[in-house]
C-alpha positions as CSV (number, residue, x, y, z in Angstrom):
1,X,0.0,0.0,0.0
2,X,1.1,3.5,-0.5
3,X,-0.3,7.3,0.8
4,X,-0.2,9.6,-1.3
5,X,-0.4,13.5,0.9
6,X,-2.0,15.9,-1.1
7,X,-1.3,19.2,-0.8
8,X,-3.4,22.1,-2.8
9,X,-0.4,25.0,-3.0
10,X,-0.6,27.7,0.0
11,X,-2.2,31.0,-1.0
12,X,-1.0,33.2,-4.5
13,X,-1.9,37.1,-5.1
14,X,-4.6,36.0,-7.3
15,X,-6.2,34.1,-4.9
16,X,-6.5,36.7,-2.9
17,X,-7.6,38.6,-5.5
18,X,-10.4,36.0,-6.9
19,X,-8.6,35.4,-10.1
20,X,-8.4,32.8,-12.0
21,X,-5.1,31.2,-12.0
22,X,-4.4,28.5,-15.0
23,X,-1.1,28.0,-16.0
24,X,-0.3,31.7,-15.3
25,X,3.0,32.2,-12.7
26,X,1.9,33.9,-9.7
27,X,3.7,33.9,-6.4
28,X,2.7,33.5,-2.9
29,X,1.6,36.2,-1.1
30,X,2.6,36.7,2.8
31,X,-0.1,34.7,4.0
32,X,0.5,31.9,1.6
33,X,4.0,31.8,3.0
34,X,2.9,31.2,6.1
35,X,0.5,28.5,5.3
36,X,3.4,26.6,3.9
37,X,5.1,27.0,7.1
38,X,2.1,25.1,9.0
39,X,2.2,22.9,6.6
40,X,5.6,21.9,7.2
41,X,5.3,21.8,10.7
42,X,2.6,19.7,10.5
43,X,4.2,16.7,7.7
44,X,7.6,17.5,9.8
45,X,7.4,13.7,11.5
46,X,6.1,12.3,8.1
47,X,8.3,10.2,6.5
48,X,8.2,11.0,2.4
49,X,9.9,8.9,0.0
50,X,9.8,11.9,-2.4
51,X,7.6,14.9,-3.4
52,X,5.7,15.5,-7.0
53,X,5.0,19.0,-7.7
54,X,3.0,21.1,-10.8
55,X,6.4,23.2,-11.9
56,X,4.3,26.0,-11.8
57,X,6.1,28.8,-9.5
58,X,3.4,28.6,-6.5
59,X,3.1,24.7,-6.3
60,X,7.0,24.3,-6.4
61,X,7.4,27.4,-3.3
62,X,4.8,25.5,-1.4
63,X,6.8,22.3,-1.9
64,X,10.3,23.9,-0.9
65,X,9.0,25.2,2.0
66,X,7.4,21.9,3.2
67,X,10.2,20.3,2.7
68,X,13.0,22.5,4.1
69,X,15.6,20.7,5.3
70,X,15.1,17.5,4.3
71,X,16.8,15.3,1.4
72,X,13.7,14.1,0.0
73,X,13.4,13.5,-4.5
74,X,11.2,16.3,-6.0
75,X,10.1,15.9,-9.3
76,X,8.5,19.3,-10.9
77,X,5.9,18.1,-13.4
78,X,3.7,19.7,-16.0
79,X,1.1,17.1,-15.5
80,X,0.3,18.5,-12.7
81,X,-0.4,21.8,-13.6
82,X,-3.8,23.3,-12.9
83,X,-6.8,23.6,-15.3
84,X,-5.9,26.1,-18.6
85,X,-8.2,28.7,-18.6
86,X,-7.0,29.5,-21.5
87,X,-8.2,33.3,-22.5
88,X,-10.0,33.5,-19.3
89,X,-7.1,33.1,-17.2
90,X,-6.6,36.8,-14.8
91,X,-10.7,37.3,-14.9
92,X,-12.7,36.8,-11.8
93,X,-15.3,33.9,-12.0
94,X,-17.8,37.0,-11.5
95,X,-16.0,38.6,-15.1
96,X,-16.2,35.2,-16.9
97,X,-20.2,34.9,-15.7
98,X,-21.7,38.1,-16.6
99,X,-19.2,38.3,-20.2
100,X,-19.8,34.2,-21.0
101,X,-22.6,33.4,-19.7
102,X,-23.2,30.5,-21.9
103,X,-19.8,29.3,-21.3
104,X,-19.5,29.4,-18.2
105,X,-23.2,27.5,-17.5
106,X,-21.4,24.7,-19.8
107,X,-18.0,25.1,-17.5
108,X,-20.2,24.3,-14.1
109,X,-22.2,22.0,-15.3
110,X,-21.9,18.4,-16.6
111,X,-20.3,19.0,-20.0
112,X,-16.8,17.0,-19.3
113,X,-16.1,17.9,-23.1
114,X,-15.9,21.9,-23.1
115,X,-13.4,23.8,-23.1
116,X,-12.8,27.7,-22.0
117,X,-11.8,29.6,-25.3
118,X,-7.8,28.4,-25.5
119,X,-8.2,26.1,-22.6
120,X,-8.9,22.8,-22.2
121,X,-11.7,20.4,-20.7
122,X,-12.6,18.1,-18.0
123,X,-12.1,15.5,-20.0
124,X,-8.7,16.3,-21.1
125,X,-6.8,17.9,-17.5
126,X,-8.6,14.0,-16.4
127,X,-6.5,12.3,-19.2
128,X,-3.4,14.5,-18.2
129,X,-3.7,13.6,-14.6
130,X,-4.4,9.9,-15.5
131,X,-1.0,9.3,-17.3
132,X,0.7,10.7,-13.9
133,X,-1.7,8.0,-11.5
134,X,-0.9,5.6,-14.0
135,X,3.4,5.9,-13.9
136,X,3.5,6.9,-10.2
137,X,1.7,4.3,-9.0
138,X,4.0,1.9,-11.3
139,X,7.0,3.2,-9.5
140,X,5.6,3.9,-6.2
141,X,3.9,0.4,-4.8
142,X,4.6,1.3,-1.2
143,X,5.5,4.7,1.0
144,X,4.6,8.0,1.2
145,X,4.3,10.3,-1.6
146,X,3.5,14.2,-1.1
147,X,1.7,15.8,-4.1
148,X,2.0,19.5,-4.4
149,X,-1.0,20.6,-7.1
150,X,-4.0,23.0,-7.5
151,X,-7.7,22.8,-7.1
152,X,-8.2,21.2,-10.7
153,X,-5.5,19.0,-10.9
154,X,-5.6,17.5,-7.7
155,X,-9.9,17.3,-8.0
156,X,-9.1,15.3,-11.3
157,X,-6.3,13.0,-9.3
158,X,-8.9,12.2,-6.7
159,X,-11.5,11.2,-9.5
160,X,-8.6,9.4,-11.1
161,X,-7.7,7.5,-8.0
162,X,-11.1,6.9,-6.5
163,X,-12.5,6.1,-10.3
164,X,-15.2,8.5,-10.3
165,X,-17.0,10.2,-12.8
166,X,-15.7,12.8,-14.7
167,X,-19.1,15.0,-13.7
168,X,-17.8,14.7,-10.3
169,X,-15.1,17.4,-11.0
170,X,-17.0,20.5,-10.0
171,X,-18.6,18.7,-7.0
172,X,-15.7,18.8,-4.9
173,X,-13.6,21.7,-3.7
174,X,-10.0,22.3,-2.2
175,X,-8.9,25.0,0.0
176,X,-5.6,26.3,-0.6
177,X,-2.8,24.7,1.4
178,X,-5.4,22.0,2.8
179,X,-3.9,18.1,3.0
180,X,-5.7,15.3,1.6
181,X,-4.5,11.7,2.1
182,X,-5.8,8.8,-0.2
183,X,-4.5,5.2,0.9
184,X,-3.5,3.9,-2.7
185,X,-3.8,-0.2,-3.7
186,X,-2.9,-1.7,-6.6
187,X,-6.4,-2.2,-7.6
188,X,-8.2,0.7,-5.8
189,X,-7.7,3.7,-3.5
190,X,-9.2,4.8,-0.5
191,X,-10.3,8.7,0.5
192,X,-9.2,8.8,4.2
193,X,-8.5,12.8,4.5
194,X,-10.3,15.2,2.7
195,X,-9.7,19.4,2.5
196,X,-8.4,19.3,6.1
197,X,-7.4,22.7,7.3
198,X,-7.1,22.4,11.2
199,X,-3.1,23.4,10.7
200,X,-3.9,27.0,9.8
201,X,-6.2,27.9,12.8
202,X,-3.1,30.4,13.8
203,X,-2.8,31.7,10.4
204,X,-6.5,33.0,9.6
């Protein structure tokens, strides 16, 4: 059996902000800093075999700073990029609603095959995320694996792992620098953590 930790990256500007994200770089903010900090503190008597991380700037900071001081593998990986917004990336959700409202009524619902103009669907960040389950499980049969993503990549992981519909995408939700933990079998997975948060009670 394996665990797999997973980590949504600690708070960016734009999160702040209510922006949407994508594959844009944006840092941490001060508050996100500190978020990675608990975070640390809290996976500090965790034994990790090694860490996977989107190499997007905000996932890879979170990462470093959980694992500060420790000789533990990290891999950087585009699969695990967040969602591509494509041309709505640095809009609110608010923006995107009132200017596409058609899209975005086919973004929140069921419609695994749309795609934001320039971005890409459900269906296909699941396929992306699907090739990492498939290789890291391959090379990881046993230990404890910390996974460093965002809200979209690590909801399609979670689908991936527990073999859920794709229309379950938009039905869960991640807060930023909350830990998940999924018990990982050959054959299946089991959700024992989800979205838990009770290491940043000093930090709201």
């Amino acid at each position: 059996m394996g665990k797999w930790l997973l980590v949504r990256h600690a708070e960016a500007i734009w999160n702040s902000e209510g922006r949407i994200q994508g594959h844009v770089e944006v840092p941490l903010n001060e508050k996100g800093r500190a978020q990675a900090e608990a975070l640390r503190r809290r996976l500090a008597s965790v034994d990790i075999q090694a860490a996977y991380t989107s190499n997007l700037a905000r996932a890879v900071e979170t990462t470093r700073v959980i694992l500060r001081g420790r000789s533990v593998p990290l891999f950087p990986l585009p699969a695990l990029r967040e969602f591509s917004y494509g041309l709505w990336e640095g809009l609110t959700f608010e923006e995107v609603e009132k200017n596409y409202p058609h899209e975005y009524a086919r973004l929140m619902g069921d419609g695994e095959d749309f795609a934001p103009p320039g971005g890409e669907s459900t269906k296909e960040l699941v396929e992306r995320i699907k090739g990492f389950v498939f290789s890291t499980k391959a090379s990881n049969a046993e230990g404890t694996l910390l996974i460093v993503g965002h809200g979209g990549s690590l909801r399609a992981l979670i689908i991936c792992l527990l073999e859920l519909p794709n229309s379950a995408f938009w039905r869960l939700y991640l807060d930023p620098a909350s830990l998940s933990e999924v018990e990982v079998y050959p054959q299946n997975a089991v959700l024992r953590l989800l979205n838990d948060t009770s290491h940043l009670r000093d930090e709201r």
